[in-house]
N, C-alpha and C positions, 0 to 999 in steps of 0.2 A: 181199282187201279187207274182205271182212266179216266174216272173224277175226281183224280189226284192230282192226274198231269193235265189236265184240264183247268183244273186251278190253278196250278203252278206258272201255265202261261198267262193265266190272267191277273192275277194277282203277283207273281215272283217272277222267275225265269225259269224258260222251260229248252229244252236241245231235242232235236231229233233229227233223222238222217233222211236228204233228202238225193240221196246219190242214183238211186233209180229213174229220176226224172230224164224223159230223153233230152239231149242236148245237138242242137242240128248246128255248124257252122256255114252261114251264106255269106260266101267274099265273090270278089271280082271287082270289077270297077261300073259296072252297072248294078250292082246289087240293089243299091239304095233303090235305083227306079223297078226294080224289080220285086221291092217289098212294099215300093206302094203299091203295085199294080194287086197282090191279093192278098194283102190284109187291108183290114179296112177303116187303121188308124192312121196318123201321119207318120213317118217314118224319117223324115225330114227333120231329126232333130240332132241335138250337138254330141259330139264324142260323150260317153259316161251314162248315157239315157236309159234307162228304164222303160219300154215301153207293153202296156197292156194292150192287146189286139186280137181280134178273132179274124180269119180267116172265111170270108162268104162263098157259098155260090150261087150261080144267076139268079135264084130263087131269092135271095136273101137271105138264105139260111146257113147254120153254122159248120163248118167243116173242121174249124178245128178252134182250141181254147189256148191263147200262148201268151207268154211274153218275149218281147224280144229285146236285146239290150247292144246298144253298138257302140263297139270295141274299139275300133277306128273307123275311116272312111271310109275305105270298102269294104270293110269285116264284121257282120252280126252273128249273134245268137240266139238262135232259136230255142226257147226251153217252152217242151211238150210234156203231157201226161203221160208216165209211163206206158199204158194200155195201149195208147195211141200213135206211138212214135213211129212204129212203120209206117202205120195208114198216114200222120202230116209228112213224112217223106217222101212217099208216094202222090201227095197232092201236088207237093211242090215242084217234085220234078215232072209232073206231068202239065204243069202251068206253065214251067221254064217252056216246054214243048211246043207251047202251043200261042207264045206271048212273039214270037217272031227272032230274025237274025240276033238281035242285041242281045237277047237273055242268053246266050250260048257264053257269052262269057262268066254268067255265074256259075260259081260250084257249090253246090252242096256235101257235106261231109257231115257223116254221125261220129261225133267225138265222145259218144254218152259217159266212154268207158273211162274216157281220158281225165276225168274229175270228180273225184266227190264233192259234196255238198252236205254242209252242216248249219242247218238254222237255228237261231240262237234267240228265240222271241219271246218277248213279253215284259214288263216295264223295268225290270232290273235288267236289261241285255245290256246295256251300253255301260253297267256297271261290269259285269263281266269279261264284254270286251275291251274296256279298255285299262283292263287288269291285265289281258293278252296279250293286246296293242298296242302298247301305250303311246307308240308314235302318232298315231291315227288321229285324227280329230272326228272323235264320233258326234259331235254337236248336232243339233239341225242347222244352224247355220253351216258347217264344214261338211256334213254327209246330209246335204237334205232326200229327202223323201221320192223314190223314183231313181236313184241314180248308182251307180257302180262305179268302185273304184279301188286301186289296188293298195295293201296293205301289207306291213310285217304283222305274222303270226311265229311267233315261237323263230324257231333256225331257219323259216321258209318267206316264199311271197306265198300273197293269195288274193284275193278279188274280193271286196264283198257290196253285194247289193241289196240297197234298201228297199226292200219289195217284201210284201208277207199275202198270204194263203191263211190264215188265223186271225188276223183283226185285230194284231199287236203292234206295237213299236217291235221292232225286230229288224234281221243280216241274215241271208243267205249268204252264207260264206265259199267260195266256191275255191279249191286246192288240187294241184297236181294230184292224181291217184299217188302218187309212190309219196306223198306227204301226208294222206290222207290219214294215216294212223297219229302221227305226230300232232297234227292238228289235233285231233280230237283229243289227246292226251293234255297237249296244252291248256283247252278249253274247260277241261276237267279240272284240271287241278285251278288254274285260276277263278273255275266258278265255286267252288267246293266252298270257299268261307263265302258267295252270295245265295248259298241254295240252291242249286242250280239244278235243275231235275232232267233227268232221260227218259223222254216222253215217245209215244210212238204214232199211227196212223190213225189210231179209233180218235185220239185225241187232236187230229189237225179235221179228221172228216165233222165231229163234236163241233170245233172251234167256227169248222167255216160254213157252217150251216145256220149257228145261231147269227153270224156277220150277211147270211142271204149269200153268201159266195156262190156262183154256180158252180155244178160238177156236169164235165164231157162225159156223154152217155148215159147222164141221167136228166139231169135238168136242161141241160140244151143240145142239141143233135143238128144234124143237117136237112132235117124236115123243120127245126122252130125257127122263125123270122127272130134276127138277130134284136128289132126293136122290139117284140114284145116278150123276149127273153130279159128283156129291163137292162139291155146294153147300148144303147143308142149314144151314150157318153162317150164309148169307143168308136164311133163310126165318122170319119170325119169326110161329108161329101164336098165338102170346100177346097179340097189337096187336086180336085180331075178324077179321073175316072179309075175305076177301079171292080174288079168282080162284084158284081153284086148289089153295083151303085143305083142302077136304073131301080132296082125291086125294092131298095131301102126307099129310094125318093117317093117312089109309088106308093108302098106303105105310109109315109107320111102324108100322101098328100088324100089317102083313103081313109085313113086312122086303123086303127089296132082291133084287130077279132078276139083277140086273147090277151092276158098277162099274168105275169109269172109271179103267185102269191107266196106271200111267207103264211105259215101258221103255227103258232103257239097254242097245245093241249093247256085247257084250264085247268085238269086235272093233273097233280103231278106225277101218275101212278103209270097211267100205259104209256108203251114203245110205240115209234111209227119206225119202219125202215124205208118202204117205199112199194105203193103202188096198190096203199090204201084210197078206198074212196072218199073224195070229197063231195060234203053234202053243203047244198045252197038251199037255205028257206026250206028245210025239210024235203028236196029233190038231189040225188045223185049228177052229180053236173060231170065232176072227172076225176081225177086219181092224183097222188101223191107220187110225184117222181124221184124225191129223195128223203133220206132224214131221219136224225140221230136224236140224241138227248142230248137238251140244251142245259148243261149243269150250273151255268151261270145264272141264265133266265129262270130255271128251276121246272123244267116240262120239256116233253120230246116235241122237237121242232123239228118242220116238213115245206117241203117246196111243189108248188102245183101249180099247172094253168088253168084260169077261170074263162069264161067266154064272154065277150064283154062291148062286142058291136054294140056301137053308140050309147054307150055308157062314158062318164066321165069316175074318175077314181073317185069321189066322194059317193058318185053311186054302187061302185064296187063292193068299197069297206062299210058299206049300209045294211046289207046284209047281214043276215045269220050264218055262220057256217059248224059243222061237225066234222070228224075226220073218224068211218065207221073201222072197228078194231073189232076182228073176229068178234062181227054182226053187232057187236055194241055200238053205240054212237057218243061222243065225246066232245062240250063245247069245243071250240078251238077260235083264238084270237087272229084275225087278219091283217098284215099288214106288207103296204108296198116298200115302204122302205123296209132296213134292216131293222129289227128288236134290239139288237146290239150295235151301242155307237152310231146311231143312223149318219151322224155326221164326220167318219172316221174320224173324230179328233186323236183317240189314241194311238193309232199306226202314225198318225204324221204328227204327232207333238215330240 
């Protein structure tokens, strides 16, 4: 079943429910400088934005995996992992605490309850939705890539943002809870003559593994240095100062002890889930922090850190590597970018 809907996103369109995800609202009129202050992208961008950002602390490490998307000028969104949403709420207001007089004016609110969310991914989506929407201009040019914005669905309004977790062209669609059932009826029936399949969790964890997507609490945590978690694209030390900034620059200017590898089993037969050992050159080096079956790629794909002082990446992937499977040992291909789409062209075409 879940190399059905595994297919279905990548190949057709696929729907699943993303309404668990926490949802934190930060307003006030200092917000903005209060989201640069701890995360560690720019935040300094225009109404409608999209943005990807982890959360540092002084260590350089990651404390939380988010996007944020802002609403208006002083109003963002916070969208956290389920598991996690106490614990980024509790960071936040303990930074508000400690960032001085100004941050008093921000608020933080858990609105999780206040919306569902239905993603709608994979290269037929914008057929579907704009069977839904028609008002909408789902183009890249009219909804590019990264940006949220509001929408008629069915009898309702709704929000939707071009951001995906699976490695598709795809809409998180985001709707008042008390609409939330009509949405999804709507989307149903308008997707039913494109295919449209009701996919569920085994198939987004599948999708974003073979894309190298990291997962909070498995692949990155608040002991792994944000750069060699292979996020340094999100860190922007050019905005001033921010948690974490001194430990990022440091690291750069020391270079990387670790990085965070993809690996593809040659064989297409065994499972990895996570916290198999990774073998280098016939030595146990470290373990497997995540990972599923890559039904695309055709082999169960795993994410792991290698150790890698003064090494450069073409010494890394020189290497032999195994990934050992109740005591058996299994080629497995390495690579730093993704196996899938290295270049997102998909998600953003």
């Amino acid at each position: 079943n879940a190399a059905r809907e595994h297919r279905a996103v990548r190949e057709g369109v696929g729907m699943y429910d993303m309404s668990s995800f926490g949802k934190l609202i930060i307003d006030g009129p200092t917000a903005e400088r209060f989201l640069n202050r701890v995360c560690g992208n720019e935040m300094s961008v225009p109404t409608g934005r999209v943005v990807y950002t982890q959360m540092l602390n002084e260590n350089g490490g990651i404390e939380a995996d988010v996007t944020v998307t802002k609403l208006s000028e002083t109003r963002y969104l916070m969208v956290t992992p389920a598991a996690t949403l106490v614990r980024d709420r509790n960071w936040l207001e303990r930074q508000r605490g400690i960032a001085g007089e100004w941050a008093s004016a921000v608020s933080i609110l858990d609105m999780t309850a206040g919306e569902g969310v239905l993603a709608v991914m994979g290269p037929k989506a914008r057929e579907v939705l704009r069977a839904a929407a028609p008002h909408h201009d789902w183009s890249d040019e009219g909804h590019p890539f990264g940006t949220a914005q509001e929408i008629e669905l069915g009898m309702g309004l709704a929000r939707a943002h071009r951001i995906s977790y699976v490695g598709e062209l795809g809409f998180e669609i985001y709707v008042p809870s008390d609409m939330a059932s009509h949405a999804f009826e709507t989307l149903i029936d308008t997707g039913r003559e494109h295919g449209l399949k009701l996919c569920g969790m085994h198939m987004m964890d599948s999708c974003r593994i073979e894309k190298a997507f990291r997962h909070y609490g498995h692949d990155i945590t608040g002991e792994d240095h944000v750069l060699e978690a292979g996020l340094g694209f999100a860190v922007k030390t050019g905005k001033g100062e921010f948690v974490g900034r001194d430990a990022v620059m440091r690291k750069r200017e020391a270079g990387l002890e670790h990085r965070l590898v993809q690996f593809l089993l040659e064989d297409p037969e065994p499972l990895i889930y996570h916290n198999e050992p990774i073998v280098r050159d016939g030595e146990i080096v470290s373990y497997i922090t995540s990972g599923a079956y890559g039904h695309y790629l055709g082999g169960a794909v795993g994410l792991g850190y290698v150790s890698c002082k003064g090494e450069d990446a073409d010494s890394i992937l020189s290497s032999s590597y195994e990934i050992e499977i109740a005591g058996e040992r299994y080629a497995a291909t390495a690579s730093l970018a993704p196996l899938y789409d290295p270049k997102s062209e998909r998600m953003r075409g």
